[in-house]
C-alpha positions in Angstrom: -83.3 182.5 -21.0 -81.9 184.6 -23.6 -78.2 185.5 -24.0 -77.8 189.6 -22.7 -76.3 191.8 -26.1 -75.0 194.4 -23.6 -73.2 191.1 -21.8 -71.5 190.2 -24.8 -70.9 193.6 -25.8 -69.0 194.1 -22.5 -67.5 191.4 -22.8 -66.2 191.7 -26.5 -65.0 195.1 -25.2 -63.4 193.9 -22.2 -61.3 191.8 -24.8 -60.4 194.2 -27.0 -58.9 196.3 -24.3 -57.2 193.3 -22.7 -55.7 192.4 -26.4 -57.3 188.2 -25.5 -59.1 187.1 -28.0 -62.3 186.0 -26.6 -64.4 184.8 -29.8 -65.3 181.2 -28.2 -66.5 183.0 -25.0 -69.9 183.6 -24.0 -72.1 185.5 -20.9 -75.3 184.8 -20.7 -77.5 187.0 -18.5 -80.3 185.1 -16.7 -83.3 185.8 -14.2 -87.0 185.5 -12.6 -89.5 188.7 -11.2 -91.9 187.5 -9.6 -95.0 189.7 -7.7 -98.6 189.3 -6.6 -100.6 188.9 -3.4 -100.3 186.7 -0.8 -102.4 186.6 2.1 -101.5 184.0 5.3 -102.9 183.5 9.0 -100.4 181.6 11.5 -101.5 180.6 14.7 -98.1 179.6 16.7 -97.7 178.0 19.8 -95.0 179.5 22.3 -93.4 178.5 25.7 -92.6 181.0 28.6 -90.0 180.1 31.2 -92.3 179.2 33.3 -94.0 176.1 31.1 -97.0 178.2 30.4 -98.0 178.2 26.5 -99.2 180.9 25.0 -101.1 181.1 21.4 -100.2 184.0 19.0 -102.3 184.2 16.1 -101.3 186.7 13.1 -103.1 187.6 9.5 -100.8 188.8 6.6 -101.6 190.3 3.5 -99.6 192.0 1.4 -98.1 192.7 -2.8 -94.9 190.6 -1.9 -92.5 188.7 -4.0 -91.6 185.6 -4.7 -94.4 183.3 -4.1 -93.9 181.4 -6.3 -90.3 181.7 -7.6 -87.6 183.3 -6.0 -86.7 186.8 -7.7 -83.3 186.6 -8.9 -80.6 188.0 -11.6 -78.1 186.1 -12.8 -74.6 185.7 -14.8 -73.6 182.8 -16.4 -70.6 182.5 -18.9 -68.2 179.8 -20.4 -65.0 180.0 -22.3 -63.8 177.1 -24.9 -60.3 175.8 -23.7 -60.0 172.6 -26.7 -60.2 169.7 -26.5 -63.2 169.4 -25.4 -62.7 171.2 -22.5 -64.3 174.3 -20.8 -64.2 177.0 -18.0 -67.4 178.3 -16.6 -68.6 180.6 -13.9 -71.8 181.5 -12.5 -72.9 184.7 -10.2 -76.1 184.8 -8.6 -78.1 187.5 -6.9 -81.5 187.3 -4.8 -83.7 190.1 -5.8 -86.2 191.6 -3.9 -88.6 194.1 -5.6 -91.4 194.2 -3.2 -88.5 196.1 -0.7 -86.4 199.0 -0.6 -83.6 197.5 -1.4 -83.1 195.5 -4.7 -81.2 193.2 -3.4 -80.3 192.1 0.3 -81.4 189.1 2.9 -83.4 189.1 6.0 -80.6 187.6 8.7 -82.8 186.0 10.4 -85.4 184.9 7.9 -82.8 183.0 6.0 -80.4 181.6 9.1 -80.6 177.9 9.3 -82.4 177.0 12.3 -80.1 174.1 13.1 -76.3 175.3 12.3 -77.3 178.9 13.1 -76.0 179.5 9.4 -76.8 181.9 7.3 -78.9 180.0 3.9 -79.3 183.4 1.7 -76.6 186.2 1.5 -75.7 189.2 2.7 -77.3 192.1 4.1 -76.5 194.6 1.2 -75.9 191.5 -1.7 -77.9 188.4 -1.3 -75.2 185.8 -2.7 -77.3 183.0 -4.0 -74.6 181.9 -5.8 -71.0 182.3 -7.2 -68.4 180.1 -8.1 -66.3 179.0 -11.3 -65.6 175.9 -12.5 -63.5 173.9 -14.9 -65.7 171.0 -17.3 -64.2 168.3 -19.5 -66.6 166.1 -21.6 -64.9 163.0 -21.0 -64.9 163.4 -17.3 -67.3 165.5 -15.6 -66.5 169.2 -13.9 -65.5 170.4 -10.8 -66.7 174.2 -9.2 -65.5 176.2 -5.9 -67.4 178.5 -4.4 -71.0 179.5 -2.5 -73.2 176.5 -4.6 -76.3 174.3 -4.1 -75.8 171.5 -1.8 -76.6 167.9 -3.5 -80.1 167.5 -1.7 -81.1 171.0 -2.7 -80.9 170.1 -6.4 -82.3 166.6 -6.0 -85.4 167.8 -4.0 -86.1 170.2 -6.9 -85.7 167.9 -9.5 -88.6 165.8 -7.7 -90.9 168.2 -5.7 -94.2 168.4 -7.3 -94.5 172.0 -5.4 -91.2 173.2 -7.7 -89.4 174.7 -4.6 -92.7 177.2 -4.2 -92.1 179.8 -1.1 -95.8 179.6 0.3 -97.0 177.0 2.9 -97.9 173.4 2.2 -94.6 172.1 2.1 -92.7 169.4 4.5 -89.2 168.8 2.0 -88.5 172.6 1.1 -89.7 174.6 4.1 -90.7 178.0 3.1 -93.2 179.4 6.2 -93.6 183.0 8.1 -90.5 183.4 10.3 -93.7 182.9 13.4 -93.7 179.4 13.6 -91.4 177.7 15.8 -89.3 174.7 15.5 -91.5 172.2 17.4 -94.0 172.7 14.5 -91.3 171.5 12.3 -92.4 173.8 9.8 -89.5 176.5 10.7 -88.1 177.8 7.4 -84.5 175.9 6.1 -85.7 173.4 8.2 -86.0 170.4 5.8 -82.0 170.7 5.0 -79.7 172.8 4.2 -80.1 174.8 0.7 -76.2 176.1 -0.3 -73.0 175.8 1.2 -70.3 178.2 1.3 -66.6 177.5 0.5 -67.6 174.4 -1.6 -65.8 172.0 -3.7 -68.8 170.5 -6.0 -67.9 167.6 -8.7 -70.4 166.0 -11.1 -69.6 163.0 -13.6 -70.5 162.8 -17.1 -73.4 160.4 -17.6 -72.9 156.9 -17.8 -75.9 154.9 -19.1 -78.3 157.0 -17.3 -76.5 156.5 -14.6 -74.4 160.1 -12.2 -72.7 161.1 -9.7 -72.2 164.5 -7.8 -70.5 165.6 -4.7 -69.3 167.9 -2.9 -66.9 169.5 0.0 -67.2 172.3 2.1 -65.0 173.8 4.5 -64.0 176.9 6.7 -61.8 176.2 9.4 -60.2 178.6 12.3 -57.6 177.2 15.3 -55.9 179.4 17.1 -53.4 179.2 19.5 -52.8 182.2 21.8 -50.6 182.4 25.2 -51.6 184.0 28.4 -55.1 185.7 26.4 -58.4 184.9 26.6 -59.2 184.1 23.5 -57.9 181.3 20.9 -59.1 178.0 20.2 -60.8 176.1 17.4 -63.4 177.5 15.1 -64.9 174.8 13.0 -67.2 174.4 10.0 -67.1 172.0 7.3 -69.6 169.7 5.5 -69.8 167.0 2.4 -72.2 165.4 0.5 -72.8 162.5 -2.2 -75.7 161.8 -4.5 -76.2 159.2 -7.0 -78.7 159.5 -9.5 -80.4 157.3 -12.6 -82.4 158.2 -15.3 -84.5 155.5 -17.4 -87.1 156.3 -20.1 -89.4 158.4 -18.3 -88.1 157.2 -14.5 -85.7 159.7 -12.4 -84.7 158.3 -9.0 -82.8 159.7 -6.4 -80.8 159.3 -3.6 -78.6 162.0 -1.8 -76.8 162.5 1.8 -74.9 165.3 3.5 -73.1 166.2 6.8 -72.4 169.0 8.7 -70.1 169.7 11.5 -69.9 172.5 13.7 -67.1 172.7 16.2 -66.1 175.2 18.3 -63.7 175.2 21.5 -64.5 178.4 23.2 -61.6 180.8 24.7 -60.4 179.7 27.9 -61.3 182.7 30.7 -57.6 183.1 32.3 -59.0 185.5 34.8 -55.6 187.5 34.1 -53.4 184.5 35.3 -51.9 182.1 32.8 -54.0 178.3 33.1 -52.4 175.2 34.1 -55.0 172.8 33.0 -52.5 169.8 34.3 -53.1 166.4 32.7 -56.6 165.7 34.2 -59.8 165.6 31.3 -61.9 168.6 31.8 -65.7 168.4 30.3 -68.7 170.8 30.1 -68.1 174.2 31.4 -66.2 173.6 35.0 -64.6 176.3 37.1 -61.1 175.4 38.5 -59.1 177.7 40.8 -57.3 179.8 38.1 -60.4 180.4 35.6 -63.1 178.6 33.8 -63.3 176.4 30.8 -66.0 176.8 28.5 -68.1 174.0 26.7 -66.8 172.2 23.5 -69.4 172.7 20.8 -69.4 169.5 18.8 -72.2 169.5 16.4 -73.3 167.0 13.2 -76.2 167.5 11.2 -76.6 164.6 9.0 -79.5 165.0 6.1 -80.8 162.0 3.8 -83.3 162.3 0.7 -84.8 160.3 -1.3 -86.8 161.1 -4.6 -88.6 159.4 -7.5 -90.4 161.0 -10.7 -91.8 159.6 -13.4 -93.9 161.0 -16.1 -96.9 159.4 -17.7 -98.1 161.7 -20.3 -101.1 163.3 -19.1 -99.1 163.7 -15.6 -96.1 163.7 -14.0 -96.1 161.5 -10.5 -93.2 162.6 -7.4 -92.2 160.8 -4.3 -89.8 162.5 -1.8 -88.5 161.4 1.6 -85.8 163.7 4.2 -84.4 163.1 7.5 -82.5 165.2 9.8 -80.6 164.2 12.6 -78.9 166.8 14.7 -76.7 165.3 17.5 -74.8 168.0 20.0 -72.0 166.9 22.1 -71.4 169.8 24.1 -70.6 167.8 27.3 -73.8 169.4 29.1 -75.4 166.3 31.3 -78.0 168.2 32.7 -81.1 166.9 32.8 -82.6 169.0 30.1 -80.1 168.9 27.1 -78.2 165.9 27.1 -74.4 165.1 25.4 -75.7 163.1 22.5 -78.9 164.6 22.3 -80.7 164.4 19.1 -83.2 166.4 17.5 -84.6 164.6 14.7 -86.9 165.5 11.5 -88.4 163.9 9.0 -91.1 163.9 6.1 -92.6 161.9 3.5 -94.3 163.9 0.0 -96.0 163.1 -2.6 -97.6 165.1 -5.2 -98.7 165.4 -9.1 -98.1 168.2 -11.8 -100.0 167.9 -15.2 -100.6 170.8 -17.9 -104.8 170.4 -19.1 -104.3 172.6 -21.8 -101.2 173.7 -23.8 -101.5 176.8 -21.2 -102.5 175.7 -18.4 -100.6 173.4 -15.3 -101.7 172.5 -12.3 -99.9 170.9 -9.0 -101.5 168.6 -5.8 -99.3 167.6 -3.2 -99.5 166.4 0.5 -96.8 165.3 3.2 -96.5 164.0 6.4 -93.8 163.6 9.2 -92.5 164.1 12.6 -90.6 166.2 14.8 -88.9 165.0 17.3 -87.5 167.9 20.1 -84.3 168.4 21.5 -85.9 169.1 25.4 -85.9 165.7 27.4 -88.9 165.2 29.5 -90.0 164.1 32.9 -90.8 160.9 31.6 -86.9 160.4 29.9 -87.9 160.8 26.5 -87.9 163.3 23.9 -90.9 165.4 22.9 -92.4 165.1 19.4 -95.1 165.9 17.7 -96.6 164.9 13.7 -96.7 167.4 10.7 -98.8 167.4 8.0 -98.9 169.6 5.3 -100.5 170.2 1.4 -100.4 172.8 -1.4 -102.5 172.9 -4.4 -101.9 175.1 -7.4 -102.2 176.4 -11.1 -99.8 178.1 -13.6 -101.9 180.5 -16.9 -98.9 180.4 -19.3 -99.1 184.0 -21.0 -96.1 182.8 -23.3 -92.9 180.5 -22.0 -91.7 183.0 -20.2 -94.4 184.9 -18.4 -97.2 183.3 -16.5 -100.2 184.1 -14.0 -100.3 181.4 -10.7 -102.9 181.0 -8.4 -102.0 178.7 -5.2 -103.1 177.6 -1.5 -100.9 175.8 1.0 -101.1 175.0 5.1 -99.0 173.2 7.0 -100.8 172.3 10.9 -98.6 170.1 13.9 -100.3 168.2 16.3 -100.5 169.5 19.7 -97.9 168.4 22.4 -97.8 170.8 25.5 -94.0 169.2 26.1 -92.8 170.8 23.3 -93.0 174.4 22.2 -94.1 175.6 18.9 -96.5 171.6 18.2 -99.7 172.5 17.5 -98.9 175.7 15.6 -100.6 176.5 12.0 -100.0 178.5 8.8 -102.0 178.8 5.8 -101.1 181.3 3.0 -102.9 182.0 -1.0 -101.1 184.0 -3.1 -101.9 185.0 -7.0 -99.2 187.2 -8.8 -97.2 187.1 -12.2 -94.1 185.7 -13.0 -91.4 186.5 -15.5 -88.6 184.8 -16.7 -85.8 185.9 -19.0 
């Protein structure tokens, strides 16, 4: 990445007109385009109402973006405060040149299928990221804003598929919006990628040894009289990771948690609600109005991630688990208070460069899904995942290179849980550039 002369022209300008001196400042401007061909089949599996499964098989082709790498343009800067301490900011931008628009996220492509949050940006502005920070060499550095959860950065530190957006993958989950969640496959299902109105901290290193965290929250209650709206609207997360560094070892280990609460308006039915002292749960109708369900939702993630590099290869490990538990005070016999849907995946995988030019990548996972939806029998539905993604980078220069891959991910059929037994395999070939 290469430091933009119209960046610190701008910027030197900006100073002049301010009167600031801003000699120790600098803004670096930062990016990836990347194009080519990808072609995909998905076979999905569906439920209707009625039980009855239906198959829906689609074939894709198309010059698309971003098989590889994500497009992006960013803008990075830091300022010298002394002392050996810093300010820095970053600004992010998802790019998309195969569209209309140059810039701009698919709601529902990028919505977390868990949280029901969004895990790109905005409809006109994709906001991968954009936050600014404070950094002090004998301590560490803190940043607010939209950032990178701890499990997104660890996973890409250690996936041998480098966060690629074509099937084949069980950690980072990149498939065709087709497959449902029972093939546990769905797209931002493996975790959850950035968080919004974050606190992030990182420690300096000690001995090979860090530490990063962070906090995230957004939080609504309102109290209102003789309305039908009010109530608590909830959303806040944190995560820890500790990680070590030896010769050529890297290990791992990271853990988030997300909560989603959200006490829905009480209907008054035009009357003002005495709800007297006695405990009302679930959705229940009294004789002045009804009182909606409590939304209490956690989504706890774990990973775990190893890499060490040999020479002639580089070896990765990686290991996630979700757990989503809703207590929404719903007893009936088909979602349960305390219900939990559960995910997980094992990976392992190689990267090695046979020439000065050339890399290549192998990698293959397996796991479980385990459904939400509980059964005649009592138990939950669930059904195995497998996955694997080969792959090869042509290095044109450091900065531009040709790629040539093939992924599939396939779950094993289960007719009590929709979307197990669904498919996807996608090949893609295109160039990427980085500046």
């Amino acid at each position: 990445m290469k430091k933009s002369l119209f960046a610190v022209a701008a910027a030197g300008a900006f100073a002049s007109a301010s009167g600031v001196a801003q000699a120790q400042s600098s803004v670096t401007v930062y990016g990836v385009l990347d194009m080519g061909y990808v072609a995909g089949a998905v076979r999905a599996v569906d439920g209707t109402a009625a039980g009855v499964f239906q198959n829906i098989k689609t074939n894709t082709s198309a010059i698309a973006a971003g098989a590889e790498s994500t497009s992006r343009l960013g803008f990075r800067g830091t300022e010298d405060l002394g002392g050996g301490k810093a300010a820095f900011f970053t600004i992010e931008i998802g790019l998309t040149p195969a569209d209309a628009n140059a810039s701009g996220a698919n709601a529902t492509s990028t919505t977390d299928a868990i949280q029901g949050t969004t895990q790109a940006g905005g409809s006109a502005i994709n906001n991968r990221q954009s936050f600014v920070g404070l950094r002090d060499k004998d301590l560490g550095q803190i940043a607010l804003g939209r950032q990178y959860t701890v499990i997104y950065n660890e996973a890409l530190k250690t996936d041998p598929n480098a966060f690629s957006n074509i099937a084949g993958g069980l950690i980072y989950v990149a498939t065709p919006s087709q497959m449902a969640a029972g093939s546990g496959s769905l797209a931002n299902g493996g975790f959850t990628n950035r968080a919004s109105n974050a606190l992030t901290f990182s420690s300096k290193n000690f001995s090979g040894f860090n530490l990063n965290g962070f906090y995230a929250v957004n939080n609504t209650d309102s109290t209102e009289r003789n309305t039908s709206t009010g109530g608590n609207a909830n959303w806040n997360g944190y995560g820890i990771n500790g990680n070590f560094t030896w010769q050529k070892l890297y290990a791992t280990v990271a853990y988030q948690n997300f909560f989603v609460k959200a006490d829905q308006a009480l209907n008054y039915g035009n009357v003002t609600q005495n709800l007297g002292s006695g405990a009302l749960s679930g959705q229940q109708s009294t004789s002045t109005g009804t009182v909606n369900q409590y939304s209490d939702l956690s989504d706890r993630q774990f990973f775990a991630g190893a890499s060490y590099d040999f020479g002639v290869l580089k070896a990765f490990a990686q290991y996630i688990n979700r757990n989503v538990e809703q207590n929404n005070g719903n007893n009936s016999t088909t979602v349960r208070t305390g219900q939990v849907v559960s995910r997980s995946a094992t990976a392992i995988g190689v990267r090695s460069f046979v020439s000065p030019t050339i890399e290549v990548w192998a990698s293959g996972a397996t796991g479980s899904y385990k459904g939400a939806t509980v059964i005649a029998s009592g138990l939950q539905p669930k059904t195995n995942i497998n996955a694997f993604q080969v792959g090869s980078n042509y290095y044109l220069s450091k900065r531009t290179n040709m790629y040539a891959m093939f992924g599939t991910n396939t779950s094993s059929a289960n007719n009590s849980l929709a979307g197990a037994g669904s498919s996807v395999s996608q090949a893609a070939v295109g160039l990427r550039h980085t500046f």
